[in-house]
ZABA-17257 format. One record per residue (C-alpha): x, y, z. Coordinates in Angstrom, 1 decimal, always signed. Each point is the difference from the previous one (the first is absolute). Layout:
BEGIN
<rec><x>X</x><y>Y</y><z>Z</z></rec>
...
This chain:
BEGIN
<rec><x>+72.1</x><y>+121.7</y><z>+134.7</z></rec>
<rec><x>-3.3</x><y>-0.2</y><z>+2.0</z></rec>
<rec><x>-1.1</x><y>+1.4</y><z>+3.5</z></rec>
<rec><x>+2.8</x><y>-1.4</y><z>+2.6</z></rec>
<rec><x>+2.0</x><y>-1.9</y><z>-2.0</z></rec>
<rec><x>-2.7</x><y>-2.3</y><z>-1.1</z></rec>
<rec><x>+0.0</x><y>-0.1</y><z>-4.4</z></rec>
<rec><x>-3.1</x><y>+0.7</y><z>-1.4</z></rec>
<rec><x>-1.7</x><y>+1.6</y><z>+2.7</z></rec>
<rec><x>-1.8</x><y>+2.9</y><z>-0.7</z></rec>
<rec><x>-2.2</x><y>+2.5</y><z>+1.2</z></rec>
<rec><x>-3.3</x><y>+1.6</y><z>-1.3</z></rec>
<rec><x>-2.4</x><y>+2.9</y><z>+1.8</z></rec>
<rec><x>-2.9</x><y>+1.2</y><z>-0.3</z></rec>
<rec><x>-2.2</x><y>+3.5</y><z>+0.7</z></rec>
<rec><x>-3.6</x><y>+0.6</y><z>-0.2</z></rec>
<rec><x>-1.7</x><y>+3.0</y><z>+0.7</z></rec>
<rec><x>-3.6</x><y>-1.8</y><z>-0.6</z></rec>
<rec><x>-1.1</x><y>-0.9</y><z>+3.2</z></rec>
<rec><x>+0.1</x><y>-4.3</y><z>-0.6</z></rec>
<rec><x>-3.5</x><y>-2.4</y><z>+0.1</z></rec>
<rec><x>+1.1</x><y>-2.4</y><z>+2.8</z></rec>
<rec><x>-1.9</x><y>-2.5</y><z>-1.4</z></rec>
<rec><x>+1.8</x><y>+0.1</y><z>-3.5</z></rec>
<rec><x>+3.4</x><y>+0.3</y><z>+1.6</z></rec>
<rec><x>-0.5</x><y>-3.0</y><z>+2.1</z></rec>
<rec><x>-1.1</x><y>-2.1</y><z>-3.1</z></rec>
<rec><x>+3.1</x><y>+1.1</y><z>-2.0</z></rec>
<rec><x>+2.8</x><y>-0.1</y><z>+2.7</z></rec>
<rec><x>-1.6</x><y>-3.8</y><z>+1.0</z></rec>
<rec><x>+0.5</x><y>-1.3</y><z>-3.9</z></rec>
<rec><x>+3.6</x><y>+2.0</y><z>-0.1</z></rec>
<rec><x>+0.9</x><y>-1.8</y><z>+3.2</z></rec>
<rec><x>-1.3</x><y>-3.0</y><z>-0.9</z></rec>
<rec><x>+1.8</x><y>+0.0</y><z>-3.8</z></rec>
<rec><x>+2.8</x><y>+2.1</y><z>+0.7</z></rec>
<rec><x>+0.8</x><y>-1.0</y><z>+4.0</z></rec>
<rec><x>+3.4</x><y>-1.9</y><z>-0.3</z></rec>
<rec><x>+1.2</x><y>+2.7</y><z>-2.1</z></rec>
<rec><x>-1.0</x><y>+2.5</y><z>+2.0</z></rec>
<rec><x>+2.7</x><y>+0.7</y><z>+3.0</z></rec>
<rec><x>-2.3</x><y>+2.6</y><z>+2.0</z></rec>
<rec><x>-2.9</x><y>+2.1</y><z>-1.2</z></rec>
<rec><x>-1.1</x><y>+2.7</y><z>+2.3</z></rec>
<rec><x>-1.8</x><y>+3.6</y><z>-0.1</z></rec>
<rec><x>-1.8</x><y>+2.7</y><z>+1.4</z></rec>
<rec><x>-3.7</x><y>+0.2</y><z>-1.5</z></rec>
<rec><x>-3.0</x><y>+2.3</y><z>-0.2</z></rec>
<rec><x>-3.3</x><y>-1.8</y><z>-0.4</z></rec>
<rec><x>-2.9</x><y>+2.3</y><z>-1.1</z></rec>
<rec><x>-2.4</x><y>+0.6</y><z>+2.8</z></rec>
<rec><x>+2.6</x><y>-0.7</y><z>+2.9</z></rec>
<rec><x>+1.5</x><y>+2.7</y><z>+2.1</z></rec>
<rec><x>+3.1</x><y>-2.6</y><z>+0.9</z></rec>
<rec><x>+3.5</x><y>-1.0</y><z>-1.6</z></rec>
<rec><x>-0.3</x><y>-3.0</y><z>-0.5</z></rec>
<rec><x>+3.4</x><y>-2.2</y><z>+0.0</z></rec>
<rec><x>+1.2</x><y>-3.0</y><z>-2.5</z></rec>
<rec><x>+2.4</x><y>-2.3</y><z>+0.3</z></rec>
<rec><x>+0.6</x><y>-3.6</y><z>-1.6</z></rec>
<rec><x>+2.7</x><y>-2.3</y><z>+0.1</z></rec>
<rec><x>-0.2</x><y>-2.4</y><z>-3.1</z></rec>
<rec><x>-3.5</x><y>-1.1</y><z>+0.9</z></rec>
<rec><x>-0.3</x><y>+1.0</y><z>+3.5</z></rec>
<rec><x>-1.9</x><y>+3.2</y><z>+0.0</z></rec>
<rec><x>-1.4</x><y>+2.5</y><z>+2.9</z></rec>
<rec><x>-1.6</x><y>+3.4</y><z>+0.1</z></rec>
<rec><x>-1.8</x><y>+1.7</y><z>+2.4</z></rec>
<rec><x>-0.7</x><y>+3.9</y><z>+1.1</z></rec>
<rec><x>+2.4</x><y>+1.7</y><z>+1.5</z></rec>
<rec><x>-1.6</x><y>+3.6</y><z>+0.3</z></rec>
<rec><x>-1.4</x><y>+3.3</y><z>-1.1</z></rec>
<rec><x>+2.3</x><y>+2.0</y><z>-2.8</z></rec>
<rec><x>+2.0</x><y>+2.7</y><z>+1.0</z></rec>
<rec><x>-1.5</x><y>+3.0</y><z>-0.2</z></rec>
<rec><x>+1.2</x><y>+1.5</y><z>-3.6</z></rec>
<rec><x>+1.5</x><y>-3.0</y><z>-0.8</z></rec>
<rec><x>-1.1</x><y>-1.3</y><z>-3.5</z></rec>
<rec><x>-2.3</x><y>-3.2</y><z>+0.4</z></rec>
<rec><x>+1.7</x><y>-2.0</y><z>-3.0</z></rec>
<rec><x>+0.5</x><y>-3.7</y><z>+0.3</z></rec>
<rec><x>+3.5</x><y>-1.3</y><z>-0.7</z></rec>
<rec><x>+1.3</x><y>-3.5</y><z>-0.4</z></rec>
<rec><x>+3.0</x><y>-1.6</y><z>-1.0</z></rec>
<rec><x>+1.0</x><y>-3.1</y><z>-1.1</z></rec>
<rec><x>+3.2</x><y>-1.6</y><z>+0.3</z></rec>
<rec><x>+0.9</x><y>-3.2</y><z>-1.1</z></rec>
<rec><x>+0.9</x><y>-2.3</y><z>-3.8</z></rec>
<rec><x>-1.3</x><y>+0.0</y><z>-3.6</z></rec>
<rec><x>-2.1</x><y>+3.4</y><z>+1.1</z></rec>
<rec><x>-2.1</x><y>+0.9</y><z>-2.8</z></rec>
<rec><x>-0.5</x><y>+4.1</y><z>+0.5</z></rec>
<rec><x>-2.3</x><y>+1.1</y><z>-2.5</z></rec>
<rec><x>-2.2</x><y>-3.2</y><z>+1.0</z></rec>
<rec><x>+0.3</x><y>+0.9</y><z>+3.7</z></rec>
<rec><x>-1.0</x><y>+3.9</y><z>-1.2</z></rec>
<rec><x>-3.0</x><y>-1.1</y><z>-1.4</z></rec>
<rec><x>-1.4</x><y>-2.0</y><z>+2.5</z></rec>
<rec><x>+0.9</x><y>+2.2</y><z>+2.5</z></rec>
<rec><x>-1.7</x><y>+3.0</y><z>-2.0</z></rec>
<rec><x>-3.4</x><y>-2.4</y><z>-0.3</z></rec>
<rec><x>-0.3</x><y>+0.0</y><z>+3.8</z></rec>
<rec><x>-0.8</x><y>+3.9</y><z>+0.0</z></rec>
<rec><x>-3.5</x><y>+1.0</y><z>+0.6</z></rec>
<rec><x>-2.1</x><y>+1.8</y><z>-2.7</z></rec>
């Protein structure tokens, strides 16, 4: 049985230590959304982007997606970017890898 009841709900997150290319991310979270969006319930993360000093905050709804800064990191707190997806028919390791192309270097 999936999240709340719901069959076949699942979810799948993701960590990166590599600081993410905003530019990159935002190309492959658009085509996700724009492929995957009915499937996907909510999507939504805390990111590092390489070269700015703020978390920057994810969220999507199907297609519906916002971000914005919300802030310096913590002092000692590790600037990873995390981001989940929740939602049908999830594909992980095809979700991984896209994810892992959005890192910087």
């Amino acid at each position: 049985m999936g999240i709340g009841g719901e069959e076949g709900v699942a979810s799948v997150s993701f960590i990166s230590d590599a600081p993410l290319d905003m530019e990159r991310f935002n190309r492959w979270i658009s085509a996700i959304l724009l492929e995957k969006g009915p499937d996907l319930l909510r999507t939504k993360g805390i990111l590092h982007f390489g070269g700015k000093t703020q978390q920057f905050a994810f969220q999507a709804v199907h297609m519906l997606a916002d971000g914005e800064f919300i802030g310096p990191w913590k002092d000692g707190s590790p600037r990873q970017s995390r981001i989940v997806f929740i939602g049908r028919n999830i594909n992980r390791s095809e979700l991984q890898r896209g994810f892992e192309t959005c890192a910087t270097g």
